[in-house]
C-alpha positions in Angstrom: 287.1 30.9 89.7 284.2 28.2 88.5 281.8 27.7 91.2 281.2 24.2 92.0 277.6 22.5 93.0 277.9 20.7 96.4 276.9 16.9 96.2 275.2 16.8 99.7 271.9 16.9 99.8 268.7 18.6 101.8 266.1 16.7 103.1 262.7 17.5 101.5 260.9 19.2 103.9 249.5 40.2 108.5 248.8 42.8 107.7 249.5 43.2 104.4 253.0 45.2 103.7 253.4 44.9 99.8 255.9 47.2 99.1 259.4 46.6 100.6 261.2 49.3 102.0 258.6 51.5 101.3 256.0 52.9 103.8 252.4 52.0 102.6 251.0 51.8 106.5 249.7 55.8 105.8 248.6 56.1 102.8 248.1 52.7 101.4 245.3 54.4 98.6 248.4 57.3 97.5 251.4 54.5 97.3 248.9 52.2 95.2 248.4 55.0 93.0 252.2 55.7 92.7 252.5 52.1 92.0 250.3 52.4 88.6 251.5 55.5 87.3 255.1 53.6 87.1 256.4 53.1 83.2 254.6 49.8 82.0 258.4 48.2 81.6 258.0 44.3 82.4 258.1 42.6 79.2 257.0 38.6 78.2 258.8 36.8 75.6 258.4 33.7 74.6 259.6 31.1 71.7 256.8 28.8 69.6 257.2 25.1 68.6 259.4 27.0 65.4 261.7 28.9 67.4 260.3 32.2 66.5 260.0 34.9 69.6 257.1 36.3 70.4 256.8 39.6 72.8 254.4 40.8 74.8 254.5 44.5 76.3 251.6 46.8 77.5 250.9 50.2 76.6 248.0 52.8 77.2 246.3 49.7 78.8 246.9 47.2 76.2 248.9 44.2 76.0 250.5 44.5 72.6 251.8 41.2 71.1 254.6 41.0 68.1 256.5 38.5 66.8 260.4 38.2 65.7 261.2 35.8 62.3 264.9 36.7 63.0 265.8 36.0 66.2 264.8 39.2 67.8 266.4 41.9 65.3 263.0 42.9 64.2 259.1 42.7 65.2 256.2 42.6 63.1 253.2 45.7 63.7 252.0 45.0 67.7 248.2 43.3 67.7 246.3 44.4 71.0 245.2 41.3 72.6 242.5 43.7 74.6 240.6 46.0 72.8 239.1 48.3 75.6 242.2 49.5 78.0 242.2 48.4 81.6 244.9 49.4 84.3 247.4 46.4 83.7 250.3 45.3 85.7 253.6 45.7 84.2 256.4 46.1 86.1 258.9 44.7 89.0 257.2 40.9 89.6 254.6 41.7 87.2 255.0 41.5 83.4 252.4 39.7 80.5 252.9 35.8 79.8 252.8 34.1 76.8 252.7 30.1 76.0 251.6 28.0 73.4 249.3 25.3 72.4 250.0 22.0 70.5 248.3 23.2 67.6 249.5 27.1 67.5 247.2 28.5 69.9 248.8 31.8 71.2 247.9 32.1 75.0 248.3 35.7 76.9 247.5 36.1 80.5 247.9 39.5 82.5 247.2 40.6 85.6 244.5 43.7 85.6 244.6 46.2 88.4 241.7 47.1 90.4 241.3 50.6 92.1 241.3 49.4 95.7 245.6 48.9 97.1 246.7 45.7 96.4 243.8 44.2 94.3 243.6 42.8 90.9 242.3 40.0 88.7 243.6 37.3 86.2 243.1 38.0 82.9 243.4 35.6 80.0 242.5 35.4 75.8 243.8 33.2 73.6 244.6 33.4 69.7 243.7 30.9 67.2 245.3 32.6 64.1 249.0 33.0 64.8 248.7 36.1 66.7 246.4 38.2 64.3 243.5 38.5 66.4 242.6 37.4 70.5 239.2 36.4 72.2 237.5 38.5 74.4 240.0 38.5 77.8 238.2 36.5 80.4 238.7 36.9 84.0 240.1 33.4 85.7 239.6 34.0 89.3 236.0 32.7 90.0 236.0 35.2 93.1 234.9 38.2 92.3 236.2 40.4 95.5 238.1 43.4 94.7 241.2 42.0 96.7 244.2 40.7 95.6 244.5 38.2 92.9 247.4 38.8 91.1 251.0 38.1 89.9 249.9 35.1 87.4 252.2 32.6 85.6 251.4 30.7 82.6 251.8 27.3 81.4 250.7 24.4 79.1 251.4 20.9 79.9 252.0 17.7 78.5 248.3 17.0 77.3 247.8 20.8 76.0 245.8 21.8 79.1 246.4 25.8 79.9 247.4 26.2 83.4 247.4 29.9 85.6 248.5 30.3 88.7 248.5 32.9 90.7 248.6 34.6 94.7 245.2 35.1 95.8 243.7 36.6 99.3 240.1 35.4 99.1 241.1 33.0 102.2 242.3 35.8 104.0 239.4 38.3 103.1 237.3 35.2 104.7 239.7 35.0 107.6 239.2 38.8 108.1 235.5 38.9 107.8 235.4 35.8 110.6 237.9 38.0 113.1 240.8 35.4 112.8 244.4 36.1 111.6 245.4 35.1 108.3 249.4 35.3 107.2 250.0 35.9 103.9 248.2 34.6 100.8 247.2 31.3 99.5 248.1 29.7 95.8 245.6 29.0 93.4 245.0 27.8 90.5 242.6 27.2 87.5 242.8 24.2 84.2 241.8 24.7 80.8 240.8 21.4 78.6 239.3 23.2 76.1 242.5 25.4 74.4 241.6 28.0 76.8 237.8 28.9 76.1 236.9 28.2 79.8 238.6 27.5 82.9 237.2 24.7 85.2 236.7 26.1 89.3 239.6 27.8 90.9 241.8 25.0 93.2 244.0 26.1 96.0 247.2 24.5 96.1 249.3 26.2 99.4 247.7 28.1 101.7 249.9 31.0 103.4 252.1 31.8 100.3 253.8 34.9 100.3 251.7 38.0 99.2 253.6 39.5 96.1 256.7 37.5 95.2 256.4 36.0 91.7 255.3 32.0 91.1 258.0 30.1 88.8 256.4 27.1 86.8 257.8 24.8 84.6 257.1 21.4 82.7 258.3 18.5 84.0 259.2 16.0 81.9 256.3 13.9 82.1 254.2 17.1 81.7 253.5 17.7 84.5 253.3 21.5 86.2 256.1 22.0 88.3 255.4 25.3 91.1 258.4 26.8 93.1 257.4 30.0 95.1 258.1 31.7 98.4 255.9 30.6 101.4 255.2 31.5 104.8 256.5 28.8 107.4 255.7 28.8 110.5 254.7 32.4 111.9 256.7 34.6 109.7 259.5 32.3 108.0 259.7 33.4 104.3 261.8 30.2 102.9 260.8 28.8 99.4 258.4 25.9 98.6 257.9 23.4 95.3 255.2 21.2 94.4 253.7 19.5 91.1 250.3 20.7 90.2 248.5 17.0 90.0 246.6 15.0 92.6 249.3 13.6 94.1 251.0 17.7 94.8 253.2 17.8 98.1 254.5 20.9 99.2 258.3 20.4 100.0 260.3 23.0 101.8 264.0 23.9 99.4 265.4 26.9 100.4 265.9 26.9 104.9 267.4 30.7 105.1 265.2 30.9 107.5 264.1 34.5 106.3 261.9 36.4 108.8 260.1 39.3 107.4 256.9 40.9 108.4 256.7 41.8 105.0 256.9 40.4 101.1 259.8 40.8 99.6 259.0 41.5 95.8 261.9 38.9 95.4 259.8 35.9 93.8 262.3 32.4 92.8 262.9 31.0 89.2 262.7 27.1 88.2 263.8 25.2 84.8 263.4 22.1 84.0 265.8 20.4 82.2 265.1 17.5 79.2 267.3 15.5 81.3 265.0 15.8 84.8 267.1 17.8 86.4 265.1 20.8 88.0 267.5 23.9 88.7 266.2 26.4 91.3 267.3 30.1 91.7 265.8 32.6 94.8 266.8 35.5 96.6 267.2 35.5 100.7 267.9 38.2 102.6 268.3 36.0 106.0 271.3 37.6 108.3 273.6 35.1 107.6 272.7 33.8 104.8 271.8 36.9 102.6 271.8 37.2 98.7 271.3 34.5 95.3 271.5 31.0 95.8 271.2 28.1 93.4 270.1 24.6 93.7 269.4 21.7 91.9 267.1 18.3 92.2 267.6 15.3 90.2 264.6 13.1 91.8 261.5 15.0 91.0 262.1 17.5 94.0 262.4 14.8 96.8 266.0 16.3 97.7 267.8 19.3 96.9 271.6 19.5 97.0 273.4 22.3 98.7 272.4 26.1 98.1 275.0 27.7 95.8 275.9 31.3 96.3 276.0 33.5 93.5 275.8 36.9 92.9 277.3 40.4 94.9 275.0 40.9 97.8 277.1 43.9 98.3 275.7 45.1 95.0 272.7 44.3 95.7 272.6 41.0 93.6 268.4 40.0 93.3 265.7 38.9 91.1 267.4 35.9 89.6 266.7 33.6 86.6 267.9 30.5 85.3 267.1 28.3 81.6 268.3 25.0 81.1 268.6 24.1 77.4 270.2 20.4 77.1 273.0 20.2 79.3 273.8 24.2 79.2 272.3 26.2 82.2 271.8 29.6 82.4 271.2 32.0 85.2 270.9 35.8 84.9 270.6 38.5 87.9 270.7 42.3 89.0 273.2 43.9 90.2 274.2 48.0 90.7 277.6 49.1 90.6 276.8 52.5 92.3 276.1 54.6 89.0 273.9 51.9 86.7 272.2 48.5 87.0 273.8 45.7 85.1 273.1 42.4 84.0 275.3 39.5 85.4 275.4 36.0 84.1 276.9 32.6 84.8 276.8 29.9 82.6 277.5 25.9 83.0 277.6 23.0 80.4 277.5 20.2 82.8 273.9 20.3 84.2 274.4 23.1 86.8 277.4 21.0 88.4 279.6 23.5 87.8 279.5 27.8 86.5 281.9 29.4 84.8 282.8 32.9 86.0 279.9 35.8 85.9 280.2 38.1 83.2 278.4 41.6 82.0 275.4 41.1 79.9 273.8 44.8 79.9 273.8 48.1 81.6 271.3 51.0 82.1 271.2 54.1 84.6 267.6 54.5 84.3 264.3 52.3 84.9 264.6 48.9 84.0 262.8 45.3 84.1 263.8 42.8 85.8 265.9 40.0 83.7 263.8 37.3 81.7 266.1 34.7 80.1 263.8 32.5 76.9 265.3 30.3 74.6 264.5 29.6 70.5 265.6 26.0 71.1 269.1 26.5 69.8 270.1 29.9 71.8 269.5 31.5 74.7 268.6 35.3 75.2 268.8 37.7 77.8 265.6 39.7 77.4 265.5 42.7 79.2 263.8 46.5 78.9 264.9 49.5 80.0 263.8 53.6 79.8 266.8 54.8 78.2 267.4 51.6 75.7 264.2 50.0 75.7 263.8 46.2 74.6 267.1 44.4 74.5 267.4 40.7 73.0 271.1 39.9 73.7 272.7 36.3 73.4 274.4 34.7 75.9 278.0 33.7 75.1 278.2 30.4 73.3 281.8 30.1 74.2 281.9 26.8 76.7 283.1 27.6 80.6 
């Protein structure tokens, strides 16, 4: 059965519980320190100007960098982009981000945790010699509580500025302090104009953001940063939200689930951008009667949104979706579990997201595993995904059309 992409369109529009289905209310210290002792498995890989892959993984509080010459089959020796450990975050919406400059600068940013639940700061160094040695990491945030700054993504633009991103709860540590309610976190974000060696002052671009759910950014195409994360409408209404990252940003409301949750989901959204200017949206919902993967697309610059499609088996627990766009071909990627292993489902389309072929298998694994990252080398696109029992899996999509 292809799946077909609706033409009607949408008009644009607590306490802190980070841990989904898990109790953290009693002992938020003991589930934090569960949380760290997990297997560092959340992997970053990216492709250069040259179509050669770079990877970023962390180990014994490092984030070790290699790069591929043959599309994945091989890495060269790991360089450690920190040289004195620090607890780092790698794993569920957490992993290490890489992106490149317009003359070969090698970005890395990482979220460092702190020891206090739920806290952490934004870590970035940069490499000006292909990757064979990094600057001293500097932290981003310009506030220096030990809260919760965390889940970062990475970008450069149009003009070669380095963008980060990230969740942060400095407004709601002020709220706090003040004795007024604060619901969720806010979005922030910091601008480098000088190939990373500083960062001008933090700016907060949404207030009331959901706590822990990854941020997707992408380029548009005139450069432009391009957010789409999960926000907190109205008094508990976890939907999904887009803006630019210029003066002119607007938050508009895509996804209208209308997901109540007194809690984050650890279910963040993914955005491409296509060459064409088509932006193609994936998220997760688990809304009553609207519950599982949906995709969407925009073809004006996110003023409207055409019809959710469904995707996925939210009886298998479909989540944590992806999706590339490279020319007309779009990709997405998601979770599922069959009741004895996780697997890796895909669907592809060659029309612009107008239309999927049927999902097939990518990968499986019974143990531990990342979440999916798709990353293309300008001619392919990979499925990139780690797991205990494999470890770090490049596997190519299908080239066959649907």
């Amino acid at each position: 059965m292809v799946l077909m992409l609706a033409a009607a369109v949408l008009a644009p529009a607590s306490a802190e519980s980070e841990h989904s289905g898990h109790d953290t209310s009693r002992d938020p210290k003991s589930a934090w320190e569960k949380s760290l002792a997990r297997p560092a498995l959340a992997v970053g890989v990216a492709a250069d100007a040259s179509g050669r892959l770079w990877r970023a993984r962390v180990e014994t509080g490092q984030v070790l960098v290699s790069r591929s010459d043959d599309a994945g089959k091989t890495f060269t020796a790991s360089v450690a982009v920190n040289r004195e450990a620090e607890r780092i975050a790698a794993d569920g919406e957490n992993r290490p981000k890489l992106a490149f400059g317009q003359n070969g600068e090698l970005y890395v940013s990482w979220t460092q945790s702190l020891d206090q639940p739920f806290s952490g700061h934004v870590r970035f160094a940069r490499s000006l010699d292909n990757g064979r040695s990094f600057s001293a990491p500097l932290t981003v945030n310009d506030n220096a509580e030990i809260i919760s700054h965390r889940f970062d993504s990475l970008l450069v633009d149009g003009r070669g500025r380095v963008w980060l991103t990230w969740l942060d709860k400095r407004d709601a540590s002020a709220a706090k302090q003040s004795g007024q309610a604060y619901t969720g976190a806010a979005l922030y974000y910091a601008v480098s104009d000088d190939r990373g060696a500083s960062f001008a002052p933090n700016r907060r671009l949404a207030a009331h953001s959901c706590e822990c759910c990854r941020i997707a950014l992408a380029r548009d195409t005139d450069g432009v940063p391009v957010a789409f994360w999960r926000h907190v409408f109205g008094q508990n209404i976890r939907d999904h939200a887009l803006a630019r990252l210029d003066d002119a940003a607007a938050l508009r409301r895509v996804s209208h689930e209308q997901w109540s949750v007194d809690a984050c989901p650890h279910h963040g959204p993914a955005l491409a951008i296509g060459a064409d200017g088509v932006q193609h949206l994936a998220w997760f919902s688990g809304a009553e009667k609207q519950r599982g993967l949906f995709y969407a697309q925009s073809r004006d610059r996110g003023q409207t949104f055409s019809a959710p499609l469904a995707f996925g088996n939210p009886d298998a627990q479909a989540g944590h979706p992806q999706v590339l766009a490279l020319g007309t071909h779009v990709s997405l990627v998601w979770k599922e579990f069959d009741g004895k292993q996780t697997v890796i489902r895909a669907q592809q389309s060659r029309d612009a997201g107008l239309t999927f072929a049927n999902p097939v298998t990518l990968a499986a694994s019974a143990s531990a595993s990342d979440h999916p990252l798709l990353v293309s080398d300008g001619k392919h696109i990979y499925l990139s995904w780690n797991s205990v029992a494999e470890g770090h899996r490049l596997v190519a999509l299908p080239e066959d059309s649907p």
